[in-house]
Structures are given as structure tokens and as C-alpha cells.
C-alpha positions as a printed Julia matrix, in Angstrom:
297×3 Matrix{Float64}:
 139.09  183.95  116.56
 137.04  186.75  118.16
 133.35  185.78  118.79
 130.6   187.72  117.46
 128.18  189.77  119.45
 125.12  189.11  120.23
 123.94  192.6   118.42
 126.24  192.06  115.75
 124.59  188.34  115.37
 120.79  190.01  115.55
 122.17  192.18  112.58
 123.23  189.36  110.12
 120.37  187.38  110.63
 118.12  190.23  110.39
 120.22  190.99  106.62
 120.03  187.45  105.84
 116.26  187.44  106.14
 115.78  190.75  104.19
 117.52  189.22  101.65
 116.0   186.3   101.26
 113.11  188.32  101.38
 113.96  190.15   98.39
 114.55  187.81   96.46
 111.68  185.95   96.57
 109.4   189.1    96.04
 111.54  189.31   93.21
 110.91  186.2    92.29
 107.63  186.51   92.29
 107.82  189.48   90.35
 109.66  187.42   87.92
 107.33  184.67   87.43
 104.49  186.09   85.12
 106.96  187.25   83.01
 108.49  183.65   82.37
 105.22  181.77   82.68
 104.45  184.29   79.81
 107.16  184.02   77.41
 104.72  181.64   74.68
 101.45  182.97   73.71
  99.29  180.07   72.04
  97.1   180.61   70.01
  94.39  178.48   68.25
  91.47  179.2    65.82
  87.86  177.72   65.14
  87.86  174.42   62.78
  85.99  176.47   60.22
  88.47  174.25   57.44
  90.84  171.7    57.32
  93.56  171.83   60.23
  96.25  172.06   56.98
  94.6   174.67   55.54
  94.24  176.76   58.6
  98.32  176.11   59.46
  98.81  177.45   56.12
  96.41  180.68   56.85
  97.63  181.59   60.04
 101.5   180.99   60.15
 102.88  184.2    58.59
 100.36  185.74   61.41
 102.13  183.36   63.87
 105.63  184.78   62.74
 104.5   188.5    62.15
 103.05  188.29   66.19
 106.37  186.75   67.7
 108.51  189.23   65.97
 106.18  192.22   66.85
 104.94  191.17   70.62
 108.43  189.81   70.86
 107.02  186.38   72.46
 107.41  182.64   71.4
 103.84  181.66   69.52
 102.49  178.46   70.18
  99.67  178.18   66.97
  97.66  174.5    67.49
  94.94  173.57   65.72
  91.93  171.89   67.93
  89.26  169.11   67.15
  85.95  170.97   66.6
  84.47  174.68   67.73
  83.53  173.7    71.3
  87.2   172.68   71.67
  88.44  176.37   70.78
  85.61  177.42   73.43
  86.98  175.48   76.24
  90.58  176.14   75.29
  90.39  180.28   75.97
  87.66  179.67   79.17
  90.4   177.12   80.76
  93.08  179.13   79.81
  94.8   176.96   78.13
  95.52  179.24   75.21
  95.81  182.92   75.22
  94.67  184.45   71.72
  91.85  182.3    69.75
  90.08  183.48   65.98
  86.38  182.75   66.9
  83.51  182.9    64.63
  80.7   185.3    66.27
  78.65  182.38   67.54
  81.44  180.94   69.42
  82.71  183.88   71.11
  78.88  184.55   72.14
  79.12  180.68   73.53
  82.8   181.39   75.45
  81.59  184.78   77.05
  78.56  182.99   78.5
  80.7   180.08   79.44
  83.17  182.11   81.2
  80.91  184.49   83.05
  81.54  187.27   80.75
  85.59  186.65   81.36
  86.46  186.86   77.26
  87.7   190.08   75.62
  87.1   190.46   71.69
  90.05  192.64   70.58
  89.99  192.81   66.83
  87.76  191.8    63.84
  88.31  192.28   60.3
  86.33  195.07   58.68
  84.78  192.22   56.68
  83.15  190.86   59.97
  81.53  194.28   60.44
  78.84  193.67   57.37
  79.39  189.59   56.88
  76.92  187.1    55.23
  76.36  183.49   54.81
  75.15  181.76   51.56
  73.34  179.13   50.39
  74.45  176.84   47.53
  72.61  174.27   45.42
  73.35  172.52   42.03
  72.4   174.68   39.32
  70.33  172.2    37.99
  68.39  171.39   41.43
  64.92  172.96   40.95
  65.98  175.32   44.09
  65.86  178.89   43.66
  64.56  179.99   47.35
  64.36  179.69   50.95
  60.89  178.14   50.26
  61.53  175.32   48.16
  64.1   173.56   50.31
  61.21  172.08   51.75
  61.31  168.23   51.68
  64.91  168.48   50.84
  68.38  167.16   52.35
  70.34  170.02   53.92
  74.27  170.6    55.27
  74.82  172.91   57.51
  78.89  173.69   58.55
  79.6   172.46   62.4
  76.24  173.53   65.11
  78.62  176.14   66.4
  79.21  177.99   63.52
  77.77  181.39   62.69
  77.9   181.75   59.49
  77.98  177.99   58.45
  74.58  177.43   60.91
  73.37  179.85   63.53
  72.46  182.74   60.98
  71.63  180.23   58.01
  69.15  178.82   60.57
  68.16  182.41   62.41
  67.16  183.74   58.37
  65.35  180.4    57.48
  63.28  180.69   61.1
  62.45  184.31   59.97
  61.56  183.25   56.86
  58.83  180.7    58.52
  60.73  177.44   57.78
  61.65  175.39   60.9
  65.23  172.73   59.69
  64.17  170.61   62.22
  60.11  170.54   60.94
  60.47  171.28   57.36
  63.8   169.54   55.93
  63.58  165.87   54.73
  67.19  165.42   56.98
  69.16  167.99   58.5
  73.5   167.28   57.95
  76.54  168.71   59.56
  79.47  168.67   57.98
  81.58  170.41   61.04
  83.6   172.48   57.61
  82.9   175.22   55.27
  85.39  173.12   52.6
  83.24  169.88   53.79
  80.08  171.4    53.48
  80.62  172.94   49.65
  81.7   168.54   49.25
  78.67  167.45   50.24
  76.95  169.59   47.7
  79.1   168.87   44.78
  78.94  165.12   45.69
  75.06  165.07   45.92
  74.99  164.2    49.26
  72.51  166.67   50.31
  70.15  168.98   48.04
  71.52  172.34   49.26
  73.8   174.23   52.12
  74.84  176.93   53.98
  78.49  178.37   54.92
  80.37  181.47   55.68
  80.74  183.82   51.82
  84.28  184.27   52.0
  85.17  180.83   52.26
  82.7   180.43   49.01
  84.03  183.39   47.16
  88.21  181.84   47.91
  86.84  178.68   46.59
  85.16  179.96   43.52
  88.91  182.49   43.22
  90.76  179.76   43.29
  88.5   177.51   40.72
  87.59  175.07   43.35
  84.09  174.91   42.05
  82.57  175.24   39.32
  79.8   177.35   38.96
  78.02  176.04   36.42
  77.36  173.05   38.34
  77.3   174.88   42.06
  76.27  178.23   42.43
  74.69  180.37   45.27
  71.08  180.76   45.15
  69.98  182.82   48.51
  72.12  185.32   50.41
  71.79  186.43   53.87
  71.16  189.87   55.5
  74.66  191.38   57.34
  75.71  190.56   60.77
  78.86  190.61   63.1
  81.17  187.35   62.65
  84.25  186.7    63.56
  86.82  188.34   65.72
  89.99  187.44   67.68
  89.33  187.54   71.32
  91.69  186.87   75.09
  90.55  186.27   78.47
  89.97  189.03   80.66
  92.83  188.2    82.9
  95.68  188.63   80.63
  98.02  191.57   81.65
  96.71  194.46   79.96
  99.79  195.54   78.56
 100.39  192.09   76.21
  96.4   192.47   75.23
  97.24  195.98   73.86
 100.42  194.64   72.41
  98.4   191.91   70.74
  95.64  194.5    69.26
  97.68  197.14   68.13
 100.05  194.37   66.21
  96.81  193.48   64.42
  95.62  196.57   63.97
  98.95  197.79   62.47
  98.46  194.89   59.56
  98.29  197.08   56.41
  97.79  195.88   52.49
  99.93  198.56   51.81
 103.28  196.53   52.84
 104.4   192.65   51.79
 103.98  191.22   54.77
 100.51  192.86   55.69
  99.06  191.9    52.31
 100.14  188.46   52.64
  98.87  188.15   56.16
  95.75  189.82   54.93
  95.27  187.95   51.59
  95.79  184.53   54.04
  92.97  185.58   56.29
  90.44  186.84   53.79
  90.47  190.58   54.85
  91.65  194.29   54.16
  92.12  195.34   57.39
  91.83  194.87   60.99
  89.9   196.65   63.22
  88.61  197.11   67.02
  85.69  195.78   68.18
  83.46  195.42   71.33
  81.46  192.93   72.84
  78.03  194.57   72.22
  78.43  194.2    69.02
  77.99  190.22   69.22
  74.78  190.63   71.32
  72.28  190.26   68.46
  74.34  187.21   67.75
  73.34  185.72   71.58
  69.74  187.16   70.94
  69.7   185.16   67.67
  71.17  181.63   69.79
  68.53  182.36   71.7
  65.91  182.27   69.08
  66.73  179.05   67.63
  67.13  177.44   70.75
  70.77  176.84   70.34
  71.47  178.93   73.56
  69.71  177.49   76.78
């Protein structure tokens, strides 16, 4: 057997190592993609973690069939959770109430992206219920009395409630005989209806799809003060996912029309007509309003 040269040698090796070269910038190149083949998801509490399986899975199918990935949808504990969750990176696409978004862009360092809101969320309110027969028929006279709001995170279920009443010259925290959290919109219309507190506050579409679906009855509960319109909810992503999946994402919820099956469906599910864009300024009254009622240090 003929011996190699010493050039010839030099050459191999200096193949060898190109290749292996190669391959692992190829590898590298790889990686993101695989890392990335499940996008999880998760939402804000705002009801019961049944009830918000049942609104969000034909979203959940619709998104892996039009972003073409795996989704991963799991529910979490309670709004801070959700918070954490997209700031650690440990999901990729959350549904976050306006407050909460507000709370994970100043937790991040400015590091979330809000991609989409319903057109809803453009003009949204929060109400306040009583028992019809209560004696309550304003802001005023819940002075003295036992009050729910929804979890401390929530816009619509306590930040606004609590930003109108402060505007209004009523302090929760001075004026109410106890102040109660109920951490749900479902939980908070319960502890109404069961005459645990005198009155409460929560998001109006969650109100209006219990009052739809006869939930309540309105002779006995019925709304008795609603709010001025502000920004709520929206779907946002951290600021380091690939550009290319975030416009993937938005445009697959943007594309959601009534005008087919599966749109209206996914629609009817998540209380809306449409999808839009959005921007973070418009959540900045929501921080300036945090701010106010000393829910944002």
C-alpha cells in the first residue's frame, strides 16, 4: 500500500475540518428552527381554566394549521402567572387584559410586543352590578358597602372600576365597608348573586355572555353604573421572537373573518367581530391610570 503525502495528508485534514465545520454552522442554523417547532400559548385567568380551554381551542387548531407549528395552549394559576410566563419566556403568544400587558412591558424592560386586539378592546367598558333590590343606584351610594372586585390585576374587573370610582371622589380602600377579590369575572357575578358582597365590578362582555346565555337573571342582578371607554385586552409576544413567526402569528389573527365557519366560531368563542392591530401607546393611559391608584410603584 502506497503511503500518502504529506501535502496530500494537509489536504484531507484540511477537508475534514471544513466539513465538520459546515455542519455545525448548519447545525446551528438548524436549531431555532427545531427549538421552535411548538408555540405555547396561555391566556389571563379572567374565568374558569374549563371555560377558557373551551374558548380558545378552535383558536389553538386554526393557529397550528395556519402558522403550520405544534400549539402548546396551558392554562396558568392567576394574572401575575401569565405575566411571568411571556417575560421568562416560557410561552410565546399570551391573551392579556390591558392592565397586565402594561405590568409585563414594565417587567420586561419594554421587551413585550402587543400584536392584535379585538376591535371590541378599542372602545371597552367595565360594569358594575348590584341586586336589583339593593338600594344602589350610583357610584355614591356604595359607600359603607361590601364590594368584589375580579383578580388586582385585572383591567376591567379592577384597575378601571377603581381608576372611575377614584375620579369620582370615592377611595375602595377609605370608603367601602370591605373590599373582596374574587380573582374571576364568573366568580365575581357569584359573589353578587350569593349576597356575599353588596355590589361589583367586571369586564361587560363577560356580563353581556352571561346574561346571552341566561346565566343571570336580571331581575334579581342587573348593572347599575357603566364605565367610560378604554383600551383592554390584546394578544401580545416578546420582542425576541423571529420576526417572521410574529407576522405569521398577526396576520393569522387578523385574517379571522365572521364571514366564514371557522372565523365566526373562533370569533363567537372569544367575544369579538374582528381582529385588529394594535400598538403599545395605546395601553399608556392604562400605565398612567396604575399609576394613579397606586397599583403601579
Amino acid at each position: 500500500m502506497s503511503r500518502i503525502s504529506l501535502h496530500s495528508r494537509s489536504v484531507i485534514v484540511s477537508l475534514f475540518r471544513n466539513t465538520l465545520a459546515t455542519l455545525g454552522f448548519a447545525a446551528l442554523l438548524a436549531a431555532p428552527a427545531l427549538a421552535q417547532q411548538t408555540l405555547k400559548v396561555t391566556t389571563i385567568p379572567e374565568e374558569a381554566a374549563t371555560e377558557q380551554i373551551r374558548k380558545f381551542g378552535p383558536l389553538t387548531q386554526y393557529l397550528e394549521r395556519t402558522v403550520g407549528m405544534k400549539i402548546e395552549f396551558t392554562p396558568v394559576s392567576d394574572y401575575p402567572a401569565a405575566v411571568e410566563a411571556l417575560v421568562n419566556k416560557q410561552v410565546d403568544l399570551v391573551w392579556f387584559g390591558g392592565f397586565t400587558h402594561v405590568q409585563a412591558q414594565l417587567r420586561s424592560g419594554g421587551k413585550i410586543v402587543p400584536i392584535a386586539q379585538r376591535e371590541e378592546d378599542t372602545q371597552f367598558r367595565s360594569v358594575f352590578i348590584t341586586l336589583t333590590d339593593s338600594g344602589i343606584k350610583t357610584l355614591a351610594d356604595l359607600k359603607g358597602k361590601q364590594v368584589s372586585f375580579g383578580s388586582q390585576s385585572s383591567t376591567s374587573g379592577h384597575l378601571m372600576p377603581r381608576n372611575f370610582l377614584l375620579q369620582a371622589k370615592i377611595d375602595p380602600d377609605k370608603d367601602f365597608k370591605r373590599v373582596a377579590y374574587s380573582g374571576a369575572h364568573d366568580a365575581t357575578i357569584a359573589s353578587v348573586v350569593g349576597g356575599r358582597v353588596d355590589a361589583a365590578a367586571l369586564d361587560i362582555t363577560v356580563w353581556r355572555k352571561f346574561v346571552d346565555d341566561k346565566k343571570v337573571d336580571t331581575t334579581k342582578v342587573n348593572v347599575f353604573y357603566t364605565t367610560p371607554p378604554y383600551y383592554n385586552y390584546n394578544w401580545s409576544v416578546h420582542a425576541d421572537m423571529p420576526a417572521a413567526l410574529r407576522e405569521r402569528i398577526t396576520k393569522a389573527l387578523l385574517d379571522l373573518s365572521m364571514a366564514t365557519p371557522e372565523g365566526k366560531e373562533i370569533l363567537t368563542l372569544n367575544r369579538a367581530t374582528k381582529y385588529i392591530a394594535t400598538k403599545p401607546e395605546n395601553y399608556k393611559d392604562l400605565e398612567t391610570a396604575g399609576r394613579s391608584a397606586g397599583l403601579i410603584k
